[in-house]
TITORTOR-136273 format. One record per residue: x, y, z of N, C-alpha, C in turn; residue in one letter. Coordinates in steps of 0.02 Angstrom, whole numbers, plus 32768, in hexadecimal, padded with zeros to 4 digits. Atoms other than C-alpha are relative to their C-alpha. Layout:
XYZXYZXYZA ...
% end
This chain:
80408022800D46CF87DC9A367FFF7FBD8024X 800E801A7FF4469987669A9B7FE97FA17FC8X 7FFF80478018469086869A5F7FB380037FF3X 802F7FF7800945C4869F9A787FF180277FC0X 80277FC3804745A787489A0C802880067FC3X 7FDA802380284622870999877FDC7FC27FD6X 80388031802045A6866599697FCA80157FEFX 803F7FDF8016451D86C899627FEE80107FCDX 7FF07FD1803B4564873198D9800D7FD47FD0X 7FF0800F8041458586A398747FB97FE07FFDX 803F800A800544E0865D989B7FD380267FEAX 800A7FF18010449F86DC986B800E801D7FACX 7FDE7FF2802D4507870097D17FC87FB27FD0X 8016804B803C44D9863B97817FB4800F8003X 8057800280154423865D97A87FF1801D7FD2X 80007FE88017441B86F3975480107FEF7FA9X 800480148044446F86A196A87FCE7FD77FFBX 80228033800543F3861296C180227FC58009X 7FF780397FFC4454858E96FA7FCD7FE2801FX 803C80197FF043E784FD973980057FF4803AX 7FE380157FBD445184C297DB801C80368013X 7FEA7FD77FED447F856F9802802580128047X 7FE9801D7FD34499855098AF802E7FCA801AX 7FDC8015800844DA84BD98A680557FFF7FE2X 7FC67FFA802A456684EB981F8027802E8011X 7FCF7FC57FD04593858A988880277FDF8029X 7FED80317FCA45B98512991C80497FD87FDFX 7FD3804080174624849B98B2803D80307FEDX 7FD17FCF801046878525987A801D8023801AX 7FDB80027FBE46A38564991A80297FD88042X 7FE580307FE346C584D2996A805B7FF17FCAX 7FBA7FF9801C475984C098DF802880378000X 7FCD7FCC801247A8855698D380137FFB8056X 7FE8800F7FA247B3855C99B680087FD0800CX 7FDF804D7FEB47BD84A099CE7FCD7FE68047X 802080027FB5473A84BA9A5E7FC27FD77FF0X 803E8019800A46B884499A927FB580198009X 80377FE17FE745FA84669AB5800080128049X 7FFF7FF37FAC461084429B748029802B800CX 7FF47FCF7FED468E84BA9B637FFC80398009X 80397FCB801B463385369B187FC6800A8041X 801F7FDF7FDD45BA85379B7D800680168053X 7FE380007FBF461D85429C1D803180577FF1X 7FC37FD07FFF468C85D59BE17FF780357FA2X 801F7FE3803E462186279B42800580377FFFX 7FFA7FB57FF6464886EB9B83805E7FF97FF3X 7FAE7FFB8023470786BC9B59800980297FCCX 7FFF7FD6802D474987479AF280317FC77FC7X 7FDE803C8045478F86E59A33802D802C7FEDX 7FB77FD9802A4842872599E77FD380137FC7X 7FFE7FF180494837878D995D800F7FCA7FBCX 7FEA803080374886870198F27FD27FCD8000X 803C8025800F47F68696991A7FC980307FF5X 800D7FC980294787872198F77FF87FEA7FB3X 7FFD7FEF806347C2873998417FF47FBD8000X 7FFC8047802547E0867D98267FB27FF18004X 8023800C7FF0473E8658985F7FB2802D7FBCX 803A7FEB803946D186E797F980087FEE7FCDX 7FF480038041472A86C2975D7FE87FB67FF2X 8027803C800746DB8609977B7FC980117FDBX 80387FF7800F4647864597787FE480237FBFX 80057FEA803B464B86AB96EA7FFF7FD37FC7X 800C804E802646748614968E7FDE7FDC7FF9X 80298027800545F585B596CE7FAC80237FF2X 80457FDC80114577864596AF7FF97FFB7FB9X 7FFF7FF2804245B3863B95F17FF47FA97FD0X 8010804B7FFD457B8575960E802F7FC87FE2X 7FDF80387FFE46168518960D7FF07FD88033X 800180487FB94602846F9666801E8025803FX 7FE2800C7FD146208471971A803F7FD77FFCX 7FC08026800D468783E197008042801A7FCCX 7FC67FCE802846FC84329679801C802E801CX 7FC77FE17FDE472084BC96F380217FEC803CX 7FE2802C7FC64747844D977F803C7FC97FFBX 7FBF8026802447A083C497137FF47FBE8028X 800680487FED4740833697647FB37FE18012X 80738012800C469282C8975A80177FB58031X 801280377FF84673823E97CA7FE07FDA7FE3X 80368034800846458196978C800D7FB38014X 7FDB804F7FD1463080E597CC802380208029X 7FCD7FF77FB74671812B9872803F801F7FE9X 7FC07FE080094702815E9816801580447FE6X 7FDD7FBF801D475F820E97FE801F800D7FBEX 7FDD80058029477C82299754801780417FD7X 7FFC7FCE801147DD82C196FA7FC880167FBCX 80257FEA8057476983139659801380468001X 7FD97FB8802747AC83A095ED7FC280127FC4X 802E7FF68038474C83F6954D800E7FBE7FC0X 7FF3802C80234796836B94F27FD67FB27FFDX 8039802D7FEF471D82EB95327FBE80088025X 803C7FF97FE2467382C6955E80107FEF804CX 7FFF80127FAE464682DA96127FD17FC88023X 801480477FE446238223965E7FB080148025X 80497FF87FD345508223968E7FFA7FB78016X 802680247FE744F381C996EE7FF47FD27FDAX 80388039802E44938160966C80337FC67FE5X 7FBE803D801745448110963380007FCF8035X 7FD780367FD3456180C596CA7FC77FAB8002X 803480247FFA44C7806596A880157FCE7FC2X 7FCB8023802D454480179616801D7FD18019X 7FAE801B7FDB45C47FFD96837FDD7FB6803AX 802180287FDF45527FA797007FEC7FA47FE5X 801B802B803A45087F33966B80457FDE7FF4X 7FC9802D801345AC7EF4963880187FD2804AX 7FD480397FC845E67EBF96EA7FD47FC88020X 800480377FF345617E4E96FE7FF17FD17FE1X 7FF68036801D45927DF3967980587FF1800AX 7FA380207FFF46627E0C968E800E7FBB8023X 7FC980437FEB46E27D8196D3802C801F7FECX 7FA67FE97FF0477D7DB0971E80347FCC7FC5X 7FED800E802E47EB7D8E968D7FFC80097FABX 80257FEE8038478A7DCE9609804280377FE1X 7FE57FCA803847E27E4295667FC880267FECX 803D7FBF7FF547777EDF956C801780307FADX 7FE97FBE802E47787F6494D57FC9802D8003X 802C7FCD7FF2472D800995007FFF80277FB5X 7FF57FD68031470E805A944B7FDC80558015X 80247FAC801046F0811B9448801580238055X 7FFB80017FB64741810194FB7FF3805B801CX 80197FC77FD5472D81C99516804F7FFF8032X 7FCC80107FC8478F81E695C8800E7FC08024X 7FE180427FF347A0813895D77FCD7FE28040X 801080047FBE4722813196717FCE7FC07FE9X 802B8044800646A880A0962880407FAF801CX 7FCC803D8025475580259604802680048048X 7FDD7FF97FB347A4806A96AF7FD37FDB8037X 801C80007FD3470D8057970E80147FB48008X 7FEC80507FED470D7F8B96DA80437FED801BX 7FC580197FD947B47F879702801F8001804BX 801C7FF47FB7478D7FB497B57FD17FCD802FX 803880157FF1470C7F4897CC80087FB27FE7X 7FF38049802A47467EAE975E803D80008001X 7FBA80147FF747E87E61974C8009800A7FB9X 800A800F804448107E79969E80427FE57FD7X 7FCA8024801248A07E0D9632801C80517FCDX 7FDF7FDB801748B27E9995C77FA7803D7FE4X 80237FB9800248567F5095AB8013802C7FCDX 7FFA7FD78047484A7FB594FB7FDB80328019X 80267FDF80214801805494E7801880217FC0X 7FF47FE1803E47E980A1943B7FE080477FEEX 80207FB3800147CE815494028015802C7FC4X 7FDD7FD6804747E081B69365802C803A800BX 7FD17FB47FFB4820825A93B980227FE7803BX 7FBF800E7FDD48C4824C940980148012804FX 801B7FD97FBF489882DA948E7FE57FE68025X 802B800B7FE64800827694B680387FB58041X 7FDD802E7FD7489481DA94ED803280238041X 7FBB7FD57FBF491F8252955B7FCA7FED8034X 8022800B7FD9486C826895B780007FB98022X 800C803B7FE6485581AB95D580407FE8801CX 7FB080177FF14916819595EA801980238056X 80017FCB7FB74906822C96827FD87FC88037X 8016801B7FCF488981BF96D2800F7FCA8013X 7FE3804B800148CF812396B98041800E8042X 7FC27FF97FC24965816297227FEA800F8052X 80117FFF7FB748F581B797B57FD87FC98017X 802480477FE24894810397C580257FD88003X 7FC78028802A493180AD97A77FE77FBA8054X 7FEF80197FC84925806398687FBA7FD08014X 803B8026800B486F802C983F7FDB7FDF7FE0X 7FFA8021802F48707FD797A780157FC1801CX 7FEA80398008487C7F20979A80007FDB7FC0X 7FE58002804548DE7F029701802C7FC17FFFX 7FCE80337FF8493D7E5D96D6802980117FE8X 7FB47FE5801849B07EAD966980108039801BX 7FD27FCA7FDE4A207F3C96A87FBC804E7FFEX 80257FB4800049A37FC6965A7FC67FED7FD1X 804B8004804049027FEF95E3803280117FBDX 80007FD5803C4921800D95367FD680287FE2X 80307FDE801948EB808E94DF800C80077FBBX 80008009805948E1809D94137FD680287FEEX 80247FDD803548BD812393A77FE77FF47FC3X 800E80368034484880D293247FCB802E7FDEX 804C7FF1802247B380F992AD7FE07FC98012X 8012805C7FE4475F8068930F80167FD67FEEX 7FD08038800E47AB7FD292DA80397FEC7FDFX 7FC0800F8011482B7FFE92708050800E8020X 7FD380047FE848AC7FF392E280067FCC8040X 7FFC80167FD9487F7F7D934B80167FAC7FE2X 7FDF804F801E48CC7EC493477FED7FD5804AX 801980387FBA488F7E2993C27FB57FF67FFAX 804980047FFB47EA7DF493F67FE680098042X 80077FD77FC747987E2A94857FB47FC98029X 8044802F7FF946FB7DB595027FCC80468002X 80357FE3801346A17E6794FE802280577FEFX 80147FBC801446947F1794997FD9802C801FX 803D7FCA7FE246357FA094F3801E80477FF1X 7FFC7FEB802B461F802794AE7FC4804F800CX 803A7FCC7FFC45C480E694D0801E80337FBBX 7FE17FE3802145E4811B941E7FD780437FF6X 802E7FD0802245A481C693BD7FA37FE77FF5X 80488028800944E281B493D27FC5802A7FCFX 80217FE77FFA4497825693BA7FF080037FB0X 7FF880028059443F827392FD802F805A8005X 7FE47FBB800E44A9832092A77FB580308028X 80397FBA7FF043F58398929D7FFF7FFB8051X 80237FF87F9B43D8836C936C8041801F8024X 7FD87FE67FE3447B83A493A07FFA804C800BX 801D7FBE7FEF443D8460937C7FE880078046X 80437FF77FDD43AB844293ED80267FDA8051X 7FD780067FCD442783F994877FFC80438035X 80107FD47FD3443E845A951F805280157FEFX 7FD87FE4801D44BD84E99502804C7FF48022X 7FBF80057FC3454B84A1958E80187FC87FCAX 7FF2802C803C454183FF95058020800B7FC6X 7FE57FE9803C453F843D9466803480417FEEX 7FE87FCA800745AF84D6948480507FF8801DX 7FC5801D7FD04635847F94FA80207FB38003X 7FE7803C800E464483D594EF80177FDE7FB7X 7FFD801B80424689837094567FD57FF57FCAX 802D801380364633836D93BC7FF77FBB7FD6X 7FFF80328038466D82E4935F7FE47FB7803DX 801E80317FD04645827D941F7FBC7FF87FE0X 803E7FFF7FF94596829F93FB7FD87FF77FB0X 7FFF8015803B4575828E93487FEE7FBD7FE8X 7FFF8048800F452A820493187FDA7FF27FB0X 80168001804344F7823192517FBC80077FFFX 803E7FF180164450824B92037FD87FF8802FX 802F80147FCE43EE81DA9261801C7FCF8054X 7FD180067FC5447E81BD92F480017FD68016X 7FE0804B800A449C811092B180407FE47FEEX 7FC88009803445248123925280497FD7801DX 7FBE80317FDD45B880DE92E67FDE7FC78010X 801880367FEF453C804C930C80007FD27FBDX 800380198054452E8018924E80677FCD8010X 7FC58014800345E98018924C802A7FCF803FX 7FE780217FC2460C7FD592F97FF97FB67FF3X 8014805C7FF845AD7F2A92F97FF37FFA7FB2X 7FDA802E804645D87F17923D80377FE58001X 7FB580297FF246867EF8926B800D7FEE8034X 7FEE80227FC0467A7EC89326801C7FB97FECX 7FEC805A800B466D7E1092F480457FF67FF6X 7FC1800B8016471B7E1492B0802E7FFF804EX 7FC77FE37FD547607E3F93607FDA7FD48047X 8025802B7FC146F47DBC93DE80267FB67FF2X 800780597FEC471C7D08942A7FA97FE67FEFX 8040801C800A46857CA194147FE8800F802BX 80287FF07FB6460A7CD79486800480488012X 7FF37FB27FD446477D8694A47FCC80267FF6X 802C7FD27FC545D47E2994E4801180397FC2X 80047FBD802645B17EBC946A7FE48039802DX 804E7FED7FC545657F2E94EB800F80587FF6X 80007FA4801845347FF194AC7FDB800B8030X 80197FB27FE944FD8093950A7FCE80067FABX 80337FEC803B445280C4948D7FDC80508019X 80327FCF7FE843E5814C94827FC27FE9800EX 8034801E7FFD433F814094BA7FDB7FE57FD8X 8039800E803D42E98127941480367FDE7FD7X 7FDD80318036437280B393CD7FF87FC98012X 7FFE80597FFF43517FFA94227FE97FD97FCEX 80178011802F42E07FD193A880397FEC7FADX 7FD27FFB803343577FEC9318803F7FEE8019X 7FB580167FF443FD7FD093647FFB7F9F8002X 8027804C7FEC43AD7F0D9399800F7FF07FB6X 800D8045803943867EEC92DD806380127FD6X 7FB87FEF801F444A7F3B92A280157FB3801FX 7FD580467FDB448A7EA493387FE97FC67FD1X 80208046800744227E2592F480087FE77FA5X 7FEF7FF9802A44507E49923E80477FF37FF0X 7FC37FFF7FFE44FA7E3F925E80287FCF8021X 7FDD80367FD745057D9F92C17FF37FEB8048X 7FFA7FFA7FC944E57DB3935D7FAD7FE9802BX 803280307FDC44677D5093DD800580388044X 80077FD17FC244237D7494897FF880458010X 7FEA7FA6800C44057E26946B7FC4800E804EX 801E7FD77FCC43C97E879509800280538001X 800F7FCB800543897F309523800180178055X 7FEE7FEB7FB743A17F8A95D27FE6804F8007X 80297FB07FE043548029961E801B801D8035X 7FDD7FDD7FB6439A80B4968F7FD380198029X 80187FE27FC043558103971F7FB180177FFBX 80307FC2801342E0816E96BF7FCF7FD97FDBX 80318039802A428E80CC966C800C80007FBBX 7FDE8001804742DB80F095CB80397FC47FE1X 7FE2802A8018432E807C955A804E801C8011X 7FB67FD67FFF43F2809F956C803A7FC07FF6X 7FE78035802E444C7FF595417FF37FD77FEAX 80098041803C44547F7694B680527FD68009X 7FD7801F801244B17EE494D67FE87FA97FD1X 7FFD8055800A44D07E3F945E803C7FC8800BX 7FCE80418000453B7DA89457800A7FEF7FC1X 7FE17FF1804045A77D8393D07FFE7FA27FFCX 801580467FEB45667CC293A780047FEE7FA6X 8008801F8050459D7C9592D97FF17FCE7FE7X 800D80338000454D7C1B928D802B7FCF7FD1X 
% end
């Protein structure tokens, strides 16, 4: 079988379940399993493919017809420019975060003590550390699985990190109880979604990715309640609370900050014109 009538077949295969990038996701999946580029492809597309790519290759697809992430069968999501590993054990790094990540760096200073809570694969807390100089780097995470992940990436960025101490830490916590120090900013893409909406998710989400990531109680307040009730305890004067929201939480997340201490509150919008972070400043009177 020919490298051409091989893509076809899986292009045809994802359409058929209804994937949405069907094309696209065939491609990506061929491109990993052969290692080949487009220009090469299209210079040398009547190349007959090994049997062993073959099998490896349909049994992708099968997978991805039964709508596991792309990224989950690949074992990697770009963000912020950077390569990062994701497993079923963590959420897969989007777009709209980086619009977090963005938000914090133009408030950082090289030197800053960062704590990523709910760090996930670590790619928010990595990214600043790429990008910022940082004195010292926490992330925190209730599931243990969810840290190896951040600990994997931490090692393949190791050469692009700018870390003052030797490494990141990482800490398995129920948010704050395990953490000790104070930090100039918290950021933070915790559990957002309410329970009933998680049903109504798209089935690659709710069927594949973490549950307890996404979870964010009744009305998918419940880690924001708890978050910036006890942030204060863990800021310098002046320090940076800065959340990932859902669209229909600024409103409400704003009056939790402002209840709890916290000044300067800003609201931020991604791409799509949607609300997507809440940051305040931690200012006691």
């Amino acid at each position: 079988m020919t490298i051409s009538h091989l893509l076809q077949q899986g292009k045809e295969r994802l359409a058929a379940a209804g994937i949405e990038n069907a094309d696209g996701d065939a491609w990506c999946l061929l491109e990993f399993v052969t290692g080949i580029s487009k220009t090469w492809y299209l210079c040398n597309r009547e190349q007959i493919c090994s049997e062993e790519q073959k099998k490896q290759y349909k049994e992708l697809i099968e997978k991805r017809a039964s709508c596991i992430p792309l990224q989950y069968l690949t074992g990697e999501q770009v963000f912020m420019g950077l390569s990062f590993m994701v497993n079923s054990d963590v959420l897969i790094p989007r777009q709209d975060t980086e619009v977090l990540v963005e938000e914090v760096l133009k408030k950082a200073e090289d030197g800053w003590k960062v704590l990523d809570m709910c760090t996930g694969s670590g790619c928010i807390l990595l990214s600043l550390a790429h990008f910022c100089r940082l004195k010292r780097a926490v992330g925190a995470d209730l599931q243990k699985e969810a840290l190896e992940v951040a600990k994997q990436n931490e090692k393949r960025l190791k050469d692009k990190l700018r870390l003052e101490e030797y490494s990141a830490e990482w800490i398995c916590s129920d948010l704050f109880a395990q953490i000790k120090g104070k930090f100039d900013c918290i950021v933070s893409n915790p559990p957002y979604i309410p329970t009933a909406v998680i049903a109504e998710l798209a089935e690659e989400v709710k069927g594949h990715e973490p549950y307890l990531a996404l979870d964010g109680g009744e009305d998918g307040l419940s880690f924001y309640r708890r978050l910036i009730k006890e942030a204060g305890n863990y800021f310098y004067p002046g320090g940076f609370l800065c959340l990932e929201i859902g669209f229909d939480q600024g409103e409400m997340v704003e009056v939790l900050l402002r209840e709890n201490g916290f000044s300067e509150i800003e609201r931020k919008k991604d791409l799509a014109g949607l609300d997507r972070v809440c940051m305040g400043r931690w200012n006691p009177i």
